[in-house]
N, CA, C and O of each residue as an XYZ file, in Angstrom:
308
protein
N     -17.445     11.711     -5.949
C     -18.810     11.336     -5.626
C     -19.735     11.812     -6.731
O     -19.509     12.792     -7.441
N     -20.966     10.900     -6.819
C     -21.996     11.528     -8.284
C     -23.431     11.312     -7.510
O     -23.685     10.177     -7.108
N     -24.102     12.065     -7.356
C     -25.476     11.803     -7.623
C     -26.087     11.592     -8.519
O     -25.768     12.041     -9.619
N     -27.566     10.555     -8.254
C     -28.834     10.318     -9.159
C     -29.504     11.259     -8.754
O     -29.666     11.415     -7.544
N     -30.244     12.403     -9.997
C     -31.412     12.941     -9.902
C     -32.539     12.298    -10.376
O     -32.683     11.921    -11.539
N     -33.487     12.146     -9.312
C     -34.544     10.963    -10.025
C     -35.895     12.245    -10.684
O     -36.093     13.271    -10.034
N     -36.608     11.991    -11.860
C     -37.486     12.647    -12.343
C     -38.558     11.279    -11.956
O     -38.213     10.242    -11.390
N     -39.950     11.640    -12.453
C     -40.866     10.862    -12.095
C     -41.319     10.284    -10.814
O     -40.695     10.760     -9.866
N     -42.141      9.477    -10.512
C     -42.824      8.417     -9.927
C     -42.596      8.795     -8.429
O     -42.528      9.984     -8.117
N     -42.492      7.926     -7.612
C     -43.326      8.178     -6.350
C     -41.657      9.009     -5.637
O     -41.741      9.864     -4.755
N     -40.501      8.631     -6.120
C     -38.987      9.773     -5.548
C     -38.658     10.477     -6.699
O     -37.499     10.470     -7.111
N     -39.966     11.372     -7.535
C     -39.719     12.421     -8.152
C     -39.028     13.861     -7.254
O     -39.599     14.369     -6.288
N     -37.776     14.318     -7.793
C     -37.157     15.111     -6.913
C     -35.944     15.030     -6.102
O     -35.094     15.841     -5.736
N     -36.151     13.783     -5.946
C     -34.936     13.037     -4.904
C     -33.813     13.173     -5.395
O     -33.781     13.180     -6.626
N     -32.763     13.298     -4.800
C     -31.401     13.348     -5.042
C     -30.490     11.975     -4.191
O     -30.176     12.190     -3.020
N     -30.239     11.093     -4.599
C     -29.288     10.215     -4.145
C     -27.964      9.715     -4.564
O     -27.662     10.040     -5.712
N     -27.006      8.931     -3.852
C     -25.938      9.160     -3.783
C     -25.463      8.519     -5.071
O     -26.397      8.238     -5.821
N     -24.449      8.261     -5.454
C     -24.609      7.338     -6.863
C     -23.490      6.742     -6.931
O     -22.631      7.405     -7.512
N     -23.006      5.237     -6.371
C     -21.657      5.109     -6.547
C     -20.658      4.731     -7.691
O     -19.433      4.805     -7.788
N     -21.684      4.286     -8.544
C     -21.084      4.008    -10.121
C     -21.882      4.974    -10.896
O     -23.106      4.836    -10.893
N     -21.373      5.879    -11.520
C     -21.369      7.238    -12.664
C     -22.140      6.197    -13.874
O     -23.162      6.498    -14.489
N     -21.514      5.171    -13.993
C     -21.607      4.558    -15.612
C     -23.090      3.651    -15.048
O     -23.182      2.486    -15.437
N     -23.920      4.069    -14.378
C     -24.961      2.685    -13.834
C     -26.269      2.862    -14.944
O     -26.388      4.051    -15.242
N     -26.970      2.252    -15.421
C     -27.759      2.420    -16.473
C     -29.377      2.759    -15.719
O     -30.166      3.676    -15.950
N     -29.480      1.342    -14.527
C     -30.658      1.227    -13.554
C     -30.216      1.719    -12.897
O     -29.023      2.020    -12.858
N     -31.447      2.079    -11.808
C     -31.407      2.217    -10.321
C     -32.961      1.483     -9.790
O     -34.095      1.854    -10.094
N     -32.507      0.207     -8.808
C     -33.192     -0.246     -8.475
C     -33.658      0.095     -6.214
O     -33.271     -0.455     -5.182
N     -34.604      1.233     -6.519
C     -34.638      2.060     -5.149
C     -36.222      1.061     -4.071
O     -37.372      0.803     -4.426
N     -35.691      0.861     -3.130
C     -36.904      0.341     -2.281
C     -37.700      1.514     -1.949
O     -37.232      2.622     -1.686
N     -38.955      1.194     -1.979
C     -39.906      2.019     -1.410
C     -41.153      1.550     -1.163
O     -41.746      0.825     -1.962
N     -41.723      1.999      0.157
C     -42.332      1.475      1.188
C     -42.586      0.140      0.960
O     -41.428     -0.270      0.892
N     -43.313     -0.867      0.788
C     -42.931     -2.398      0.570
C     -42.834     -3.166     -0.662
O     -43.076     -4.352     -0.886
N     -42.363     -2.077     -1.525
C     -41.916     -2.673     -3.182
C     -40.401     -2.350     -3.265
O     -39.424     -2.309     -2.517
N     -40.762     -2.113     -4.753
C     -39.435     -1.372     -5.076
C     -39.502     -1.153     -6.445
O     -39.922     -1.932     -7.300
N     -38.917      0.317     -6.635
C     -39.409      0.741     -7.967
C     -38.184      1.428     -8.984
O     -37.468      2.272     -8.443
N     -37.988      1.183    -10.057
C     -37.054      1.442    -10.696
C     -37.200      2.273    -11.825
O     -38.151      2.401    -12.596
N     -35.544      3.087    -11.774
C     -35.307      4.596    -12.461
C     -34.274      3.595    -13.460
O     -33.705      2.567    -13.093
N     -34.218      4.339    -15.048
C     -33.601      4.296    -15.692
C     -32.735      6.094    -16.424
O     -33.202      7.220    -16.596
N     -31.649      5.615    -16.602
C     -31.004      6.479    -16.879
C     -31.094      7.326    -18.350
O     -31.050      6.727    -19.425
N     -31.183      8.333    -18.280
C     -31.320      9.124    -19.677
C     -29.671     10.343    -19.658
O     -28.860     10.889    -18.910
N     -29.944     10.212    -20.659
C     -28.644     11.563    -21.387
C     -27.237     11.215    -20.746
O     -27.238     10.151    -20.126
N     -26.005     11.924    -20.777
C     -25.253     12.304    -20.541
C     -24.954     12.613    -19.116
O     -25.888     13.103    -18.481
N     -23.419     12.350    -18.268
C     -23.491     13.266    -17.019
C     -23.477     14.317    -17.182
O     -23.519     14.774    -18.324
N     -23.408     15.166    -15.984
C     -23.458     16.204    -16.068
C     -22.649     17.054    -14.910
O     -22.896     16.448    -13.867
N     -22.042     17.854    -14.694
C     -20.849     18.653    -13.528
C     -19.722     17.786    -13.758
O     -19.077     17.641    -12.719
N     -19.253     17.162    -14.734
C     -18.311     16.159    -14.620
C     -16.784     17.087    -14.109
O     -15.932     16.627    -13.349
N     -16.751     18.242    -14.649
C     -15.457     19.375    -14.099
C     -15.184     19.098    -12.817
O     -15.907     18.503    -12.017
N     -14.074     19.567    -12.640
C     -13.205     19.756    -11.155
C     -13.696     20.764    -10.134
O     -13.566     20.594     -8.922
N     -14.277     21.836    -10.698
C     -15.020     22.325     -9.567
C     -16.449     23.303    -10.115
O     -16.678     24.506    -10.234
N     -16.950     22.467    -10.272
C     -18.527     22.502    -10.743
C     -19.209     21.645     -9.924
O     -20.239     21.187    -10.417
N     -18.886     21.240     -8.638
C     -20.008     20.188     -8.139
C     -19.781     18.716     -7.778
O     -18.664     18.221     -7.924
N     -20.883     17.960     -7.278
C     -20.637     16.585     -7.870
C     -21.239     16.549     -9.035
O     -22.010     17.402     -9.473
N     -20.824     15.345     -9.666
C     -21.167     14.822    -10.815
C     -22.726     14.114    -10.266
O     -23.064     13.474     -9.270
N     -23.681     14.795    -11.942
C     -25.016     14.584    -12.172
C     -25.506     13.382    -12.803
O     -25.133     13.356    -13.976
N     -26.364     12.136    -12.403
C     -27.124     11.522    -13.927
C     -28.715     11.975    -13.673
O     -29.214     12.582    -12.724
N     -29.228     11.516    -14.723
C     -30.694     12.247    -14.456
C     -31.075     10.701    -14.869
O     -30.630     10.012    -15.787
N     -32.076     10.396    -13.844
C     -32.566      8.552    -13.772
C     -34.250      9.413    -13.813
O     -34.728     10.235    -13.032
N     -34.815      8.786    -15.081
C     -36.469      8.332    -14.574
C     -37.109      7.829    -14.273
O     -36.479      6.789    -14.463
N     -38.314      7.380    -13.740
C     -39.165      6.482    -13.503
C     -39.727      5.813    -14.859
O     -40.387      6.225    -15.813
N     -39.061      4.395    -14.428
C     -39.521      2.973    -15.319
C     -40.917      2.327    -15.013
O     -41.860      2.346    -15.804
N     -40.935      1.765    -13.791
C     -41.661      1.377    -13.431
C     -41.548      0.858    -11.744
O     -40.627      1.310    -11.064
N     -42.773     -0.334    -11.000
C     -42.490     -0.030     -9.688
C     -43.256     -1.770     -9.682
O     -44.237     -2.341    -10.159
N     -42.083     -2.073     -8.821
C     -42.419     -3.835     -8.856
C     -44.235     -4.111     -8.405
O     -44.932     -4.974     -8.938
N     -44.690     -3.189     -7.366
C     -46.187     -3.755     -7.082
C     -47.072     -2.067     -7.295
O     -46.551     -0.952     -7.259
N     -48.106     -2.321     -7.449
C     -49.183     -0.840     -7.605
C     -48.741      0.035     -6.786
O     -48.520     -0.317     -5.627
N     -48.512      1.363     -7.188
C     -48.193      1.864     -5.883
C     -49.762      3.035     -5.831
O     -50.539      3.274     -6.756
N     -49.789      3.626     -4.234
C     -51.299      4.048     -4.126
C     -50.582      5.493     -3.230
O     -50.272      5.508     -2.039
N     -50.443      6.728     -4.311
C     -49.812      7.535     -3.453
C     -50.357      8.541     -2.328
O     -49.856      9.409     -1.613
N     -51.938      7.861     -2.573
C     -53.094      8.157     -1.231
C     -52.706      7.969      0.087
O     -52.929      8.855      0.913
N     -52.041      6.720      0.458
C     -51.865      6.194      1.261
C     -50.944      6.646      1.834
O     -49.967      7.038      1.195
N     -51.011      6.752      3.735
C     -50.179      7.104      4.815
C     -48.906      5.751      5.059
O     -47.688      5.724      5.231
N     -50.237      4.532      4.931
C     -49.557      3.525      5.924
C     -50.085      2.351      4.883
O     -51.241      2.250      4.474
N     -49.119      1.601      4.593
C     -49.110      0.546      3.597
C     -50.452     -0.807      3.449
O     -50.722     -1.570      2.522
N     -51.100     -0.611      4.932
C     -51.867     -1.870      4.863
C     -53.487     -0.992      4.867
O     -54.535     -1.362      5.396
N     -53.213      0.245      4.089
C     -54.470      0.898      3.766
C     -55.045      0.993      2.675
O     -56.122      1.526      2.409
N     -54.149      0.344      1.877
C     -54.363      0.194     -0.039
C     -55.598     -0.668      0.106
O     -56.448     -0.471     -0.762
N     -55.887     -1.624      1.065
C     -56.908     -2.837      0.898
C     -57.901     -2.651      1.199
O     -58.751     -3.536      1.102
C-alpha cells in the first residue's frame, strides 16, 4: 500500500490512499468541483519495514473558484 501526501490548496495535509506508486496526477473531488495535485520528487519509505510507501502531490489547480470562507456551497453567491 502507498499513500499521497497532499501539500497545498484546499486538502493541504491530507493523507490518502494511493493505489498506483508511479501516478503523476491526482485528480481529488471536493465539495462541488474537483481539484488537482501533481506529483513532485521521489517516493519515499519504499523499505520493507519503514512504513507505507510516500509520494508528496501538490496543489495544481481546482476545476471551479474555490471560496474557503464558505460552510455550505450555495453561499459563494
Amino acid at each position: 500500500m502507498a499513500i499521497a501526501r497532499l501539500h497545498g490548496g484546499p486538502l493541504d495535509g491530507q493523507l490518502l490512499p494511493l493505489e498506483d506508486p508511479d501516478l503523476d496526477r491526482m485528480i481529488v473531488p471536493y465539495s462541488e468541483t474537483q481539484v488537482v495535485y501533481e506529483r513532485r520528487g521521489d517516493l519515499g519509505r519504499t523499505g520493507e519495514n519503514d512504513g507505507p510507501t510516500e509520494a508528496e502531490f501538490w496543489f495544481l489547480e481546482a476545476e471551479d473558484e474555490i471560496d474557503p470562507d464558505s460552510d455550505h456551497p450555495r453561499e459563494r453567491r
